[in-house]
C-alpha positions as CSV (number, residue, x, y, z in Angstrom):
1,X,162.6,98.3,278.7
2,X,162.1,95.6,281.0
3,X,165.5,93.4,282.0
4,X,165.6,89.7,280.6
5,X,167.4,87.2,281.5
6,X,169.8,85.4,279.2
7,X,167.9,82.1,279.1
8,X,170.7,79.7,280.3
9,X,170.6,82.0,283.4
10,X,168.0,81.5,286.1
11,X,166.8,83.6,289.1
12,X,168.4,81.6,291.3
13,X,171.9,81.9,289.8
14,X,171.3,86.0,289.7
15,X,170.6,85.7,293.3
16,X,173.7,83.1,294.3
17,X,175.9,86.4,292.2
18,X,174.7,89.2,294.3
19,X,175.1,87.0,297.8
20,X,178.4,86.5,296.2
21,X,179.3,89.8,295.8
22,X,178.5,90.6,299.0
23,X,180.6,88.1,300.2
24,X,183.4,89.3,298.0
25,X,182.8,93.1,299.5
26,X,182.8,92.1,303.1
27,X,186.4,89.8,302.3
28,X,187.8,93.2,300.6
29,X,185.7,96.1,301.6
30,X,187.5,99.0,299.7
31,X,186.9,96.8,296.9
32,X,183.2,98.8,294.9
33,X,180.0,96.7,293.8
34,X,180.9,97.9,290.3
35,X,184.5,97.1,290.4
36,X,183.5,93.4,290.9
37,X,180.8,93.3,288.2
38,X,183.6,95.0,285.4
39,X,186.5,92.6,286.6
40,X,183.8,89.7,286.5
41,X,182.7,90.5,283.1
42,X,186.6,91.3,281.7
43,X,187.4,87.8,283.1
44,X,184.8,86.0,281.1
45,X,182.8,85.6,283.8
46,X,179.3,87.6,283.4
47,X,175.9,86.2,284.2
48,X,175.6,84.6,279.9
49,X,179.1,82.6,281.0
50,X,177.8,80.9,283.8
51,X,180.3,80.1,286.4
52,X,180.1,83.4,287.6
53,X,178.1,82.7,290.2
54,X,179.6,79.6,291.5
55,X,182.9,80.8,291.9
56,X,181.8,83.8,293.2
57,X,179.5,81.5,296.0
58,X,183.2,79.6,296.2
59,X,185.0,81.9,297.7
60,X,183.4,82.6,301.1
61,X,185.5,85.3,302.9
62,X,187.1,83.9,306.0
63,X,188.0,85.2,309.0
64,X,191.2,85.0,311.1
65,X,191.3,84.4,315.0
66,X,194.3,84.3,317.1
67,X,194.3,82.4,320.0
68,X,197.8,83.0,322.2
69,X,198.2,80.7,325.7
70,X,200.5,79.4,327.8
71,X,200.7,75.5,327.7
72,X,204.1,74.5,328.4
73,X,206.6,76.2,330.7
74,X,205.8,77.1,334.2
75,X,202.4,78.2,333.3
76,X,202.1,75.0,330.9
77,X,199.0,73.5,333.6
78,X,196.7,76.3,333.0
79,X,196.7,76.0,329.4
80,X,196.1,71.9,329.6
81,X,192.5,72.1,328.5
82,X,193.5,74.7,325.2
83,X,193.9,71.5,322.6
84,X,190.3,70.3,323.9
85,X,188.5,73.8,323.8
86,X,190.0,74.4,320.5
87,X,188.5,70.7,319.3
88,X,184.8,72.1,320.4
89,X,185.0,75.3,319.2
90,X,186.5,74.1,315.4
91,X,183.8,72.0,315.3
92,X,181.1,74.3,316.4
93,X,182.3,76.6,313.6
94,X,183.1,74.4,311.0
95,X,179.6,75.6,308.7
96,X,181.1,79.0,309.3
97,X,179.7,82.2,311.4
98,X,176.8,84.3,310.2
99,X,177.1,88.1,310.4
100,X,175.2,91.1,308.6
101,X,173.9,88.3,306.0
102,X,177.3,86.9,304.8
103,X,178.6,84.0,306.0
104,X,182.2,83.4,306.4
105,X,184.7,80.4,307.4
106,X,186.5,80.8,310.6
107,X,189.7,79.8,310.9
108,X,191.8,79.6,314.1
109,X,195.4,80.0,314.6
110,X,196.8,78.8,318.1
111,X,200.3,79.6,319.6
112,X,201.6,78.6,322.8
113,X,203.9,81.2,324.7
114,X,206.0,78.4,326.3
115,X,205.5,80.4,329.7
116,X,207.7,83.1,327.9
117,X,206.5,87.0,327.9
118,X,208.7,87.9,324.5
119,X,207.7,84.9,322.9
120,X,204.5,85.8,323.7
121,X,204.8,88.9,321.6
122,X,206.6,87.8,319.0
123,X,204.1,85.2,318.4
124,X,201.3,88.0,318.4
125,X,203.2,90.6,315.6
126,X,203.7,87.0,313.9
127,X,200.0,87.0,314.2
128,X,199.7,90.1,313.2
129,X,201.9,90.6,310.3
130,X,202.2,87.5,308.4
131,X,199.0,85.6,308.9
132,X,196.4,89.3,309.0
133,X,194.3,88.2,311.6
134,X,190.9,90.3,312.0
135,X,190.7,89.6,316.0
136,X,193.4,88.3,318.8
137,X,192.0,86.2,321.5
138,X,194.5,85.5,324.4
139,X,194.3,84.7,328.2
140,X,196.0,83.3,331.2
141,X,198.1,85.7,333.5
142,X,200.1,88.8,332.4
143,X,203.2,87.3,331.3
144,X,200.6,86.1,328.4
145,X,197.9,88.4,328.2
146,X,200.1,92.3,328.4
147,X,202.6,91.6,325.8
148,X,200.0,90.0,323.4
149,X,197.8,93.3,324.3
150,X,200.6,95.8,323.9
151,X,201.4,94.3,320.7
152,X,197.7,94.4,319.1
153,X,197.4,97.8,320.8
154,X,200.2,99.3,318.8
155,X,199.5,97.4,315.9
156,X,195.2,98.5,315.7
157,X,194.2,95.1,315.7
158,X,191.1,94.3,318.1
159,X,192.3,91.8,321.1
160,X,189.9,90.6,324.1
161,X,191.5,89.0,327.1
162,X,190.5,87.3,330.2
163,X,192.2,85.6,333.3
164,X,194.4,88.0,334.9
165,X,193.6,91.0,337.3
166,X,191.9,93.5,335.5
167,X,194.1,96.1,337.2
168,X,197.6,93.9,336.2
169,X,195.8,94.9,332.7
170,X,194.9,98.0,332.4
171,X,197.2,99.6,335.1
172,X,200.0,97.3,334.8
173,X,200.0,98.6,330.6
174,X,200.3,102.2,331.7
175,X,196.7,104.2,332.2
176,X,196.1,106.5,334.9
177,X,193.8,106.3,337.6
178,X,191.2,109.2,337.0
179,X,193.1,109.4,333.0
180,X,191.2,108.4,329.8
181,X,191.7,105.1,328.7
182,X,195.2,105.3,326.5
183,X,193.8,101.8,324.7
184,X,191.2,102.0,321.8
185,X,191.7,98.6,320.1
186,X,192.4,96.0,323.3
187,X,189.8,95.0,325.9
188,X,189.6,92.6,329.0
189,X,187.2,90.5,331.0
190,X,188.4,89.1,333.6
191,X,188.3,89.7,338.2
192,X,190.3,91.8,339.9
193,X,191.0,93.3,343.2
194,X,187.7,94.0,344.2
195,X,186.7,90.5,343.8
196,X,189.0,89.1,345.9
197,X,188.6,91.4,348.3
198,X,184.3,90.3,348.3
199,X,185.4,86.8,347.7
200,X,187.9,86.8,350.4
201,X,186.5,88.5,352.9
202,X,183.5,86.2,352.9
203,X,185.6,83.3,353.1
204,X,188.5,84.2,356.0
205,X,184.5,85.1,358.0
206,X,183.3,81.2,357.8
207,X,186.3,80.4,360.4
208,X,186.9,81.9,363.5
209,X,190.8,83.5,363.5
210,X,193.2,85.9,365.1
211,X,192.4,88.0,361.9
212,X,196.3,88.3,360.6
213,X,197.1,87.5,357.3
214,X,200.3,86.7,356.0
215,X,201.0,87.6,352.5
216,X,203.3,86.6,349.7
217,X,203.2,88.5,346.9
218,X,205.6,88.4,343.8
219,X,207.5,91.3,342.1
220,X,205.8,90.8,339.2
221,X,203.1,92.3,337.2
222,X,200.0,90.2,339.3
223,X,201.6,90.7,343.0
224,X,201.8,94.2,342.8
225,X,198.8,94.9,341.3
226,X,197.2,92.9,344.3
227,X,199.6,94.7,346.7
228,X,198.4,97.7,345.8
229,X,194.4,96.6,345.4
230,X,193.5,94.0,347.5
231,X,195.7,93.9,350.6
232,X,194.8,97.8,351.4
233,X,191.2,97.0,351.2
234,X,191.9,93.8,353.5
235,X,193.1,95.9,356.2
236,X,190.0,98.2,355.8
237,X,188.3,95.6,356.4
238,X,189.5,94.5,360.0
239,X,192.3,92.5,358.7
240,X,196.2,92.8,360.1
241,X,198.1,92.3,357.2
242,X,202.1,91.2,357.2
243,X,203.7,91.6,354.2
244,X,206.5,89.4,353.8
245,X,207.7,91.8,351.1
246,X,208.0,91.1,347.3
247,X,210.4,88.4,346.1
248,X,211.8,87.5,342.7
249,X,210.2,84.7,340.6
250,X,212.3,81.4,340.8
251,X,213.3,82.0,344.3
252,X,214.0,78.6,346.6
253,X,214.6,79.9,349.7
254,X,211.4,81.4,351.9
255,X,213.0,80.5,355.1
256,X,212.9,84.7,356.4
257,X,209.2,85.0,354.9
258,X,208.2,81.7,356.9
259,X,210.0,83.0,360.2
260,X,207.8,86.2,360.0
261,X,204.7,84.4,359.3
262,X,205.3,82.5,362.5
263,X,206.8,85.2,364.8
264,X,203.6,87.0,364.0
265,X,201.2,83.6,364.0
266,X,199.3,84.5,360.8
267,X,196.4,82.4,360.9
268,X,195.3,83.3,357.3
269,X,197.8,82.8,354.8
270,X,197.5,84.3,351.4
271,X,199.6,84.6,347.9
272,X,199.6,84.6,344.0
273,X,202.7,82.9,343.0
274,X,203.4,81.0,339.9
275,X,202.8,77.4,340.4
276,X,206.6,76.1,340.9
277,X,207.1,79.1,344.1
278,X,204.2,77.8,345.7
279,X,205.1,74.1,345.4
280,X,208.5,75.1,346.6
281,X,207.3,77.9,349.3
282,X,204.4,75.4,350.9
283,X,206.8,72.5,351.2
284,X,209.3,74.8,353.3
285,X,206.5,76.1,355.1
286,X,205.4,72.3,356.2
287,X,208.9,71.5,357.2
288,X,209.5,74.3,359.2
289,X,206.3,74.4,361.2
290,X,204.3,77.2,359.8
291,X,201.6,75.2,358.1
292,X,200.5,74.1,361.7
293,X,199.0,77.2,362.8
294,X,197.5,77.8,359.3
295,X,193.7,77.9,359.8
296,X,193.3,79.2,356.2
297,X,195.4,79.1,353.3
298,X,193.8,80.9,350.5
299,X,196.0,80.7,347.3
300,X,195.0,82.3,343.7
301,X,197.2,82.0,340.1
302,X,198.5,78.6,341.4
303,X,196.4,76.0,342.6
304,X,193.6,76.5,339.8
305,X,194.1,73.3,338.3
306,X,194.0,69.7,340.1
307,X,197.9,68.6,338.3
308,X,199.0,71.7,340.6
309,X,197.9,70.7,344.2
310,X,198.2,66.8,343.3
311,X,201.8,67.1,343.2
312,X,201.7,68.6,346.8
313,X,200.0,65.3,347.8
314,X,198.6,65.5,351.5
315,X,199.4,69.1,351.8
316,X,197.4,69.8,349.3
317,X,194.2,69.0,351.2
318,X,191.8,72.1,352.8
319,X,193.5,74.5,350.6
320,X,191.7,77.3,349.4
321,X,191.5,78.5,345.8
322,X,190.1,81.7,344.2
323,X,187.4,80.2,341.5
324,X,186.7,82.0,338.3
325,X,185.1,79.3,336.8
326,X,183.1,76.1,338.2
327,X,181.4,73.6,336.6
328,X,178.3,74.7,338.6
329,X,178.5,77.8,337.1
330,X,174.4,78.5,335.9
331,X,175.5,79.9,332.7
332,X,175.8,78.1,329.2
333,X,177.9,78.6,326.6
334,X,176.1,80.7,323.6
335,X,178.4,79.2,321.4
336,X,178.1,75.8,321.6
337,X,175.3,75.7,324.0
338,X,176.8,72.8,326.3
339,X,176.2,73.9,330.4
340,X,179.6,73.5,332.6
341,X,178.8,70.1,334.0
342,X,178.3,68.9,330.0
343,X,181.2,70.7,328.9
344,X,183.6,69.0,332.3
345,X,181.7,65.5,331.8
346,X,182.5,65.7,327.8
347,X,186.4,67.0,328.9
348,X,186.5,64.0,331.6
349,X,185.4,61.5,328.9
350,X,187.9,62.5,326.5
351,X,190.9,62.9,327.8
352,X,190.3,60.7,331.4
353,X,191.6,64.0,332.8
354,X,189.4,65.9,335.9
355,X,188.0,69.3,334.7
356,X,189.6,72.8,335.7
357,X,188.8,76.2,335.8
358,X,190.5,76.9,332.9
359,X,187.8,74.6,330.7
360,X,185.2,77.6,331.4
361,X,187.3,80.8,331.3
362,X,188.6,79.6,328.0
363,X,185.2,79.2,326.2
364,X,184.3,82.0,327.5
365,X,186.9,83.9,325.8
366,X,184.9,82.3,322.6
367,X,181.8,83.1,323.8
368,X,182.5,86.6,323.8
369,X,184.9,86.9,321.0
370,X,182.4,85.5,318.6
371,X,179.7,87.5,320.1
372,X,181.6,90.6,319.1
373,X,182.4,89.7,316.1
374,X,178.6,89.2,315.7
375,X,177.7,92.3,317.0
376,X,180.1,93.9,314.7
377,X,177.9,93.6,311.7
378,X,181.4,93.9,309.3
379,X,183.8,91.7,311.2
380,X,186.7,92.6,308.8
381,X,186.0,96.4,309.6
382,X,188.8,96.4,312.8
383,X,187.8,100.1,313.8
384,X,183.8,98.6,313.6
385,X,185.0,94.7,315.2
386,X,186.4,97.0,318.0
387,X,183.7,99.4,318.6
388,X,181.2,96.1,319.0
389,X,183.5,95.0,321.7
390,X,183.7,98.1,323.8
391,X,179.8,98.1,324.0
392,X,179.7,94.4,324.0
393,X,176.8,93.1,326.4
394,X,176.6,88.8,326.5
395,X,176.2,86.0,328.6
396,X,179.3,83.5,329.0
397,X,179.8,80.3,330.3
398,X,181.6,82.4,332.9
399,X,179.1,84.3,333.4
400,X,178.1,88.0,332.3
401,X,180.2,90.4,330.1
402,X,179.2,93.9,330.1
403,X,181.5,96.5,328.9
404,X,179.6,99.7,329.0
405,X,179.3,99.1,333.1
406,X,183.4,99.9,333.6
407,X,185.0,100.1,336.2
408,X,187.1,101.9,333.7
409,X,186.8,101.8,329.4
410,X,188.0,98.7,328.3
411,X,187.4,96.3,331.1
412,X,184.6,94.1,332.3
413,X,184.8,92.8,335.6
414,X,183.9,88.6,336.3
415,X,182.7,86.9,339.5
416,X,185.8,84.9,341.8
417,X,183.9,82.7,344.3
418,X,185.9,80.5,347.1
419,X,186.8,77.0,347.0
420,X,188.4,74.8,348.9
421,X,190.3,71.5,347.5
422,X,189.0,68.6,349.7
423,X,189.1,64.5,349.6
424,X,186.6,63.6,347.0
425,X,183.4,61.5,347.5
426,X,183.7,57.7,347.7
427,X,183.8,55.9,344.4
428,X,185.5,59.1,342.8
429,X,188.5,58.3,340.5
430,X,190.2,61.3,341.2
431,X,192.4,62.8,344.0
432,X,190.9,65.6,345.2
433,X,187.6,67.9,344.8
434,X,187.1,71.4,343.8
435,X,183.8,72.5,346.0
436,X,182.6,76.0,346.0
437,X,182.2,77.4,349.6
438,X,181.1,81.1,349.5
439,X,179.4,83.1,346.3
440,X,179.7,86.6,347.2
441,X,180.4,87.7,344.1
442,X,177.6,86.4,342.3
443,X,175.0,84.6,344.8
444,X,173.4,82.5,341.4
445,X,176.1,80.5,341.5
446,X,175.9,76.9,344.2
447,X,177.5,77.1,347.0
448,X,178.4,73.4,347.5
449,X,179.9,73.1,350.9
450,X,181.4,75.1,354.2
451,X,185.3,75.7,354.4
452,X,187.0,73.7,356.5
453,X,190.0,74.5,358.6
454,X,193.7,73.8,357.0
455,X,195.2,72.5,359.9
């Protein structure tokens, strides 16, 4: 017996049911194809009714993305761009994301950390708990990133992560060099040692020097990790490095770091502080003479955005900054499709603000986030969301992500290329200029100018 259609139902409305129900199964996927039919039918609602259909079509499933940065605190500058990247990317996904034939709402929920580690994680299990998030997106240096990781980790909810040494992450969060990976539902993009130690070593060759670096390295989660990575492989290198020794966050006194610098003329000077040590540590350094003999001064974590080095006015010129992102970057963003320069200029028009790294590195974190959820074919799946990330292969606006490549499970490594903050171009409204002056690490990306002595 052939099937016939009541007559105040059409084709089209059959059709709009089954889309709907496969909507409704990808929202609650435990939830049978049958199940929905019988409580659609008990409710009054079967294909004679009518309105099955449309408020089936109605209720699109959505899907919940947390977004967890620092902007305000001490690490407030690096997360100055978030309200802006958020703008694009709402908009972007306002007709909703496309996946395995369904298509679902996005919504995004965005915390600030207030520079604070345990608010950082109780903003995550917040996350986590109350509002059921499907995926946790969070960057900007460990005292952001690990606790928001650690907390998804324990919790089974995917998280990807960017800016922060990859070995901060994944070491600093308790694996084991040679070990398995202890971390099956958290995953990070982002440099690490090794780049700096490319990046670096091409830059401190563009000057001639005595070859002695001075180091300054915090007792925290990002200078030991770099302690223990980068200043080895520095020495390897034909590098004499001094290390001043680690020192607590907050300090205000460097006077005994600055008289070892000098006793030993370091003519490279190098350190990842947060931004208020190295305002405080460069000043002292000026005052007491050091700064003279300073050929290069190569600084990462602080001096990535321009409201960081203004505030150091002239001594702030000629110093050199690790460069995750650049608006010369050669790489678009998938999801919106603007290039860096559109994406700075549209920034710059905006807010009447000059672009920073962090404009990239944050869209990026998009870029891949929805590319995984993509690639996940049932984003509300979290075992299948974070399988898609761990073989996750795209192009961001930072540049490649490619998971299967390592160096260990869970982590895909990104390009830092030096820069050098100079006096901007005639005609330019702003202070300084960020210019890129070696590309190492990735030789598609411009190198815009050579590096010029600090002192």
């Amino acid at each position: 017996m052939k099937n016939v259609l009541p007559p105040t139902v059409t084709a089209t409305q059959v059709e709009l049911t089954h889309q709907a129900i496969h909507a409704a199964q990808a929202a609650s996927p435990t939830i049978s194809r049958r199940g929905l039919i019988t409580a659609a039918g008990a409710g009054g609602l079967a294909l004679g009714a009518g309105p099955l259909w449309a408020q089936a079509a109605s209720a699109a499933p959505v899907l919940k993305v947390g977004f967890i940065s620092p902007r305000t605190g001490p690490l407030g500058a690096l997360g100055e761009t978030d309200t802006f990247i958020l703008a694009q990317v709402r908009k972007t996904l306002a007709a909703g994301l496309s996946i395995g034939g369904v298509k679902y709402a996005v919504e995004i929920l965005d915390r600030d950390t207030q520079s604070d580690p345990a608010r950082a994680s109780q903003l995550a299990k917040a996350l986590i708990n109350s509002d059921k998030i499907d995926l946790m997106l969070t960057t900007t240096t460990p005292e952001t990133v690990n606790p928001v990781s650690d907390a998804c980790e324990a919790a089974g909810v995917p998280c990807l992560s960017t800016v922060m040494p990859w070995e901060a992450w994944y070491f600093g969060r308790g694996a084991k060099p040679g070990a398995p990976s202890p971390f099956k539902w958290t995953y990070h993009f982002s440099f690490g040692g090794g780049s700096f130690t490319t990046s670096y070593t091409s830059q401190f060759a563009a000057l001639p020097t005595n070859k002695k670096i001075g180091v300054l390295y915090p007792n925290d989660a990002d200078g030991n990790a770099i302690r223990a990575t980068l200043a080895p492989e520095l020495a390897k290198a034909g590098f004499t490095v001094v290390d001043a020794g680690p020192y607590e966050n907050g300090t205000t006194d460097y006077s005994a770091q600055i008289a070892k610098f000098k006793a030993e003329r370091c003519e490279i000077f190098n350190t990842f502080p947060i931004p208020p040590d190295f305002a405080t540590f460069w000043r002292q350094a000026a005052q007491q003479g050091y700064t003279r003999m300073v050929k290069i001064a190569q600084i990462a974590k602080t001096g990535l955005v321009p409201s960081q080095v203004e505030a150091l006015g002239p001594l702030a010129i000629n110093l050199g900054a690790g460069c995750f992102w650049h608006k010369t970057f050669p790489y678009a963003s998938p999801l919106t499709g603007l290039s860096g320069v559109q994406l700075a200029d549209a920034y710059e028009a905006s807010t009447g603000k000059q672009w920073t790294q962090m404009l990239g590195s944050t869209m990026s974190l998009f870029d891949a986030g929805t590319e995984a959820l993509k690639a996940s074919t049932n984003p509300r799946d979290k075992a299948a969301l974070a399988k898609a990330i761990s073989t996750l292969k795209a192009t961001t606006m930072q540049g490649p992500v490619d998971f299967a490549k390592g160096p260990v499970p869970n982590v895909s490594v990104t390009p830092v290329v030096g820069a050098q903050w100079v006096k901007p171009a005639a005609g330019s409204k702003f202070k300084l200029d960020l210019l890129v002056t070696e590309n190492a690490t990735d030789r598609n990306i411009p190198v815009a100018a050579a590096l010029k002595s600090y002192s």
